[in-house]
C-alpha positions as CSV (number, residue, x, y, z in Angstrom):
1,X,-19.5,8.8,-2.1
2,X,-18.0,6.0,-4.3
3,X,-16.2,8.9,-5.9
4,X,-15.0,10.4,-3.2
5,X,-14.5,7.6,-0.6
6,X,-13.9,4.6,-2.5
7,X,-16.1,0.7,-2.9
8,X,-16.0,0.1,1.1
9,X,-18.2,3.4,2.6
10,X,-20.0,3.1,-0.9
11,X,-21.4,0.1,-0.4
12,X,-21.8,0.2,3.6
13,X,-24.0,3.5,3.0
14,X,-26.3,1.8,0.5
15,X,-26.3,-0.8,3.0
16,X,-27.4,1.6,5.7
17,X,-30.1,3.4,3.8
18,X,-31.4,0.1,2.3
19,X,-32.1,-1.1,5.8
20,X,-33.3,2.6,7.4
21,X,-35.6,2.6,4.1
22,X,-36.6,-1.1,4.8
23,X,-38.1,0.1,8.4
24,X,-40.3,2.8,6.4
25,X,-41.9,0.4,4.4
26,X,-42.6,-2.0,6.8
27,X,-44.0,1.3,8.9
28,X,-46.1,2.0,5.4
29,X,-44.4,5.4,4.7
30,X,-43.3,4.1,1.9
31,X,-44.9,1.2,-0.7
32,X,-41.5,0.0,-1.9
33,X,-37.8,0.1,-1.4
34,X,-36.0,2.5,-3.8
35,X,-32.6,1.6,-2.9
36,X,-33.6,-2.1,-4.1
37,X,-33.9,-0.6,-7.7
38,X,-30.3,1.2,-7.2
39,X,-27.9,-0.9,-10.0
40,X,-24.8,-3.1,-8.0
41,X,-22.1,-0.7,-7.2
42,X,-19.3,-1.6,-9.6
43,X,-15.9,-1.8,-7.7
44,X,-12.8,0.4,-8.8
45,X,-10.7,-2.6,-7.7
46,X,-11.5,-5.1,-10.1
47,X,-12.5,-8.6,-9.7
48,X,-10.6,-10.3,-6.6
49,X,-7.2,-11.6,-8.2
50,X,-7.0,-9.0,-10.5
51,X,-3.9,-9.2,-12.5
52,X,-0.1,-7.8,-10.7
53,X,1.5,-5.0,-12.5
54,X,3.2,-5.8,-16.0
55,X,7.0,-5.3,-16.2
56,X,6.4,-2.2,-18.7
57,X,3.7,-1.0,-16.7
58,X,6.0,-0.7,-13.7
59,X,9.1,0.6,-15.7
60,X,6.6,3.1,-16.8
61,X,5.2,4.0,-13.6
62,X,8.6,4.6,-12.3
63,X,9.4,6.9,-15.0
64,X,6.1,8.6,-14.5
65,X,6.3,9.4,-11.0
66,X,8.9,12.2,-10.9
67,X,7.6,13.5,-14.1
68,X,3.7,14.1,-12.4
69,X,3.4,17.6,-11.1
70,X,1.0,16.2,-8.5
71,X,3.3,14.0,-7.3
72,X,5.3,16.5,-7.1
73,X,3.0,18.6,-5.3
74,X,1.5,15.5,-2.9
75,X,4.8,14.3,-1.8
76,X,3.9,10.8,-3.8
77,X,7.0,10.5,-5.8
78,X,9.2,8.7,-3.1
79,X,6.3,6.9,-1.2
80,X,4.8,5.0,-4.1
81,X,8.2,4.1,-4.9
82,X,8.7,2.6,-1.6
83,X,5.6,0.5,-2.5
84,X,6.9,-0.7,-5.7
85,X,9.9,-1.8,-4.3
86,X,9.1,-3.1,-1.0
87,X,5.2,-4.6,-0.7
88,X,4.5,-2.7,1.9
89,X,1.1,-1.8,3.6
90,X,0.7,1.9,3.3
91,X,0.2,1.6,6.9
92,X,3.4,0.2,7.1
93,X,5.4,2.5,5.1
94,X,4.0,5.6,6.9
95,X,5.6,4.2,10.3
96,X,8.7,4.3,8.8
97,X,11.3,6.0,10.2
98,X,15.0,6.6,9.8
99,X,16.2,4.4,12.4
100,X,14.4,1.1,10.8
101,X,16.8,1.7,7.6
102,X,19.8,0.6,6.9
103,X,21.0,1.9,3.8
104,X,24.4,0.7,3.9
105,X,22.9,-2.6,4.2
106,X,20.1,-1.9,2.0
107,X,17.5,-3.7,4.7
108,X,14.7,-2.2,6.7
109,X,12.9,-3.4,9.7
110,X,9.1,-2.9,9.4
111,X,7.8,-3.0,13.1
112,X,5.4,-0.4,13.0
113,X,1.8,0.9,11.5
114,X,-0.1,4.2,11.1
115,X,-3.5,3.9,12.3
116,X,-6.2,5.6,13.7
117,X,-7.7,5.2,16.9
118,X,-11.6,6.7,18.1
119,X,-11.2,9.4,20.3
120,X,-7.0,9.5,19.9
121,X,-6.6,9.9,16.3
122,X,-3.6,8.9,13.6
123,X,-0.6,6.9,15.9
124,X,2.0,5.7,15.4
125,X,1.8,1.5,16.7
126,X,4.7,-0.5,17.6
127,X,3.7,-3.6,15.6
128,X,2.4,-4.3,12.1
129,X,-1.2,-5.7,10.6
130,X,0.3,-9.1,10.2
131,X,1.6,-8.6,14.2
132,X,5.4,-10.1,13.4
133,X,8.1,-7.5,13.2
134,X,10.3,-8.3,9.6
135,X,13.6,-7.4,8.2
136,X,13.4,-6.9,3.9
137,X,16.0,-6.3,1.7
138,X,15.9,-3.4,-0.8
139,X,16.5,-3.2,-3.8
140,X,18.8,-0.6,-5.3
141,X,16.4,2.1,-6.8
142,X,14.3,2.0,-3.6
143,X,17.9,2.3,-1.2
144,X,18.6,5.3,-3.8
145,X,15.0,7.1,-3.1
146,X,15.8,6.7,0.6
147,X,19.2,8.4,0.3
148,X,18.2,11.2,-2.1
149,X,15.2,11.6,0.2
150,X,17.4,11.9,3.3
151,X,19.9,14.4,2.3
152,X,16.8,16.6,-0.1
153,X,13.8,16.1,2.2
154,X,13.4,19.7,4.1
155,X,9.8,19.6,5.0
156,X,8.8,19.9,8.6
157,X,8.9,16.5,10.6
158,X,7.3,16.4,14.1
159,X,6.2,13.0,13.9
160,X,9.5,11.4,13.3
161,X,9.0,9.5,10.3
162,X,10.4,9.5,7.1
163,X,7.2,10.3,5.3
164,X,5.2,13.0,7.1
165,X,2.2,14.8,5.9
166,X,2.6,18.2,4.8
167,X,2.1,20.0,8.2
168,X,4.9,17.4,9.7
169,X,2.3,15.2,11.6
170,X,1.6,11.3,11.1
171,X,0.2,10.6,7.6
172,X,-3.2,9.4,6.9
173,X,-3.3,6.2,5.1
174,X,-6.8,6.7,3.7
175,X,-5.7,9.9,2.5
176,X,-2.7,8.7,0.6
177,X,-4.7,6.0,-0.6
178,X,-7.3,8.8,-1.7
179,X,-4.4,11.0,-3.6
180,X,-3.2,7.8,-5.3
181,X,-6.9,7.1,-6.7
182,X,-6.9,10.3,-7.9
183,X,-4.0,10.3,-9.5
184,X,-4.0,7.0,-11.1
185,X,-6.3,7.9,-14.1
186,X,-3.2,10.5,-14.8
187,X,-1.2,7.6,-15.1
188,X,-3.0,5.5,-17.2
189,X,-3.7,3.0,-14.6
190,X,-7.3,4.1,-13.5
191,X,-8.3,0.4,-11.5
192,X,-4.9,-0.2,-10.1
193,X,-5.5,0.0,-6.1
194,X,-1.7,1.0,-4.1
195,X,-2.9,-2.5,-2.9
196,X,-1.9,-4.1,-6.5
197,X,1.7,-3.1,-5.9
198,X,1.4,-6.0,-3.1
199,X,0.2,-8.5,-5.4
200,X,2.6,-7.4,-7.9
201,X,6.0,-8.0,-5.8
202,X,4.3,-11.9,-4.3
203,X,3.6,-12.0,-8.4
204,X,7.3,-11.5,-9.2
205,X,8.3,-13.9,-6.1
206,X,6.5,-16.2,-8.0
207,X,7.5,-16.0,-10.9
208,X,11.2,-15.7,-9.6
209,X,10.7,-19.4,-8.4
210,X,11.3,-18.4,-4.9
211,X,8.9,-19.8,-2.2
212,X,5.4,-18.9,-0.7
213,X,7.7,-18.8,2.5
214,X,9.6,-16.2,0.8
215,X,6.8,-14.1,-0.5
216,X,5.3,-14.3,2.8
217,X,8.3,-13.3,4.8
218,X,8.5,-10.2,2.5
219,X,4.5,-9.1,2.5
220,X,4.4,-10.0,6.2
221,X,1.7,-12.4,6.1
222,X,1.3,-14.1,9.6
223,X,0.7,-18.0,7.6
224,X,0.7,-19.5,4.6
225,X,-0.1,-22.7,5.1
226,X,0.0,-25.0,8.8
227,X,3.0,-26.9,6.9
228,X,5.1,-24.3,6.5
229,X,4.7,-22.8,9.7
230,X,5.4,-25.7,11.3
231,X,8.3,-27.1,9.7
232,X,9.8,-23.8,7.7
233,X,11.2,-21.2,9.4
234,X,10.3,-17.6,9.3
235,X,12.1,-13.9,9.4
236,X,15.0,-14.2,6.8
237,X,16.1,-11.6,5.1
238,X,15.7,-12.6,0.9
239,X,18.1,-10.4,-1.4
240,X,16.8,-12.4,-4.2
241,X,13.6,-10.3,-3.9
242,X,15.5,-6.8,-4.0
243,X,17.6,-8.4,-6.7
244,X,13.9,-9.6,-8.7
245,X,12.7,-6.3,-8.5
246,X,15.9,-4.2,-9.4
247,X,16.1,-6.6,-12.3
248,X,12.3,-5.4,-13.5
249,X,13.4,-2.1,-13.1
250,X,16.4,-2.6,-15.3
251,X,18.6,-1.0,-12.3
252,X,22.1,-2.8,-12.0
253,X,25.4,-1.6,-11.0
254,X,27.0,-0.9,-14.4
């Protein structure tokens, strides 16, 4: 199951048999607990503030991506690039659709997520995790994905977004999230999480010298602090990001 399914339903299943297993020794089936002599489950994710993405590793990954033949095959080249160059959620991204993009711009309004819903299934909602709609500037190799991807893209599409699943229906999050674990080791990157590519962009905010402000405006974070909630204000659009990340990816317009 940690294989297959990741830390989370690793960990909650031990939980669950620890505690059904816990009942049968109390009911003296059983003399002791064997899941109590199982070792900790040792998380794919790292420790919590694992390190963002190194410049080279993201040039690389870049290059990488087109090269993969399972990219290729999953229809991961253009989506994880998204994610590179924007911060998005994976939910997020998936809601995407052509209308939100404006490419002459080079902005996109993220005002939707992917999720899924007992006894409905994957929909599409009209708001985002953090709850606040968001315009982000994009930064030129991501604005030249979406337009190769526009006029190339001839997969089936009844869902409406720009990144279907291969039958043309909503995209699972989980089960992107599930191809990109697989396909990490590939890669070279076997404990980056799609997640990292979050921490990597607010990383490179930071490091930019731009504000918490701006790095929450871009990751869609609903507060940052009571302080600058109250007296900054919220929903700009910041080109400097776009311009931050198209300078790491050694993009210009020479």
């Amino acid at each position: 199951m940690h294989r297959a399914h990741g830390d989370g339903l690793a960990v909650q299943a031990k939980t669950l048999l620890k505690g059904a297993l816990h009942l049968a020794v109390m009911a003296t089936v059983l003399t002791s607990n064997p899941v109590r002599d199982i070792s900790p489950i040792q998380s794919k994710r790292g420790p919590k503030g694992s390190k963002a993405l190194t410049t080279n590793e993201l040039r690389g990954l870049l290059k990488a991506l087109p090269a993969s033949e399972y990219c290729q095959k999953y229809d991961l080249v253009d989506p994880i690039t998204m994610l590179i160059g924007t911060g998005l959620r994976r939910s997020e991204l998936l809601a995407l659709r052509w209308e939100d993009i404006d490419l002459d711009r080079c902005v996109m309004q993220v005002k939707g997520g992917v999720v899924r819903i007992k006894g409905k299934g994957l929909i599409r909602q009209d708001s985002t995790k953090g709850g606040d709609d968001r315009t982000i500037a994009l930064p030129k190799f991501a604005v030249d994905c979406l337009r190769q991807r526009k006029e190339l893209w001839r997969g089936p599409n009844t869902a409406g977004v720009i990144f279907p699943s291969s039958t043309g229906t909503l995209r699972d999050p989980d089960n992107m999230g599930k191809q990109w674990r697989d396909l990490r080791d590939s890669l070279g990157l076997p404990d980056v999480t799609s997640h990292r590519f979050r921490k990597t962009v607010a990383t490179l905010i930071d490091d930019s010298g731009l504000s918490a402000r701006v790095a929450s405006d871009q990751l869609g974070h609903a507060r940052t602090s009571m302080t600058q909630d109250v007296y900054m204000s919220r929903g700009k659009i910041h080109t400097e990001v776009a311009s931050a990340l198209d300078r790491v990816a050694s993009i210009n317009d020479e």
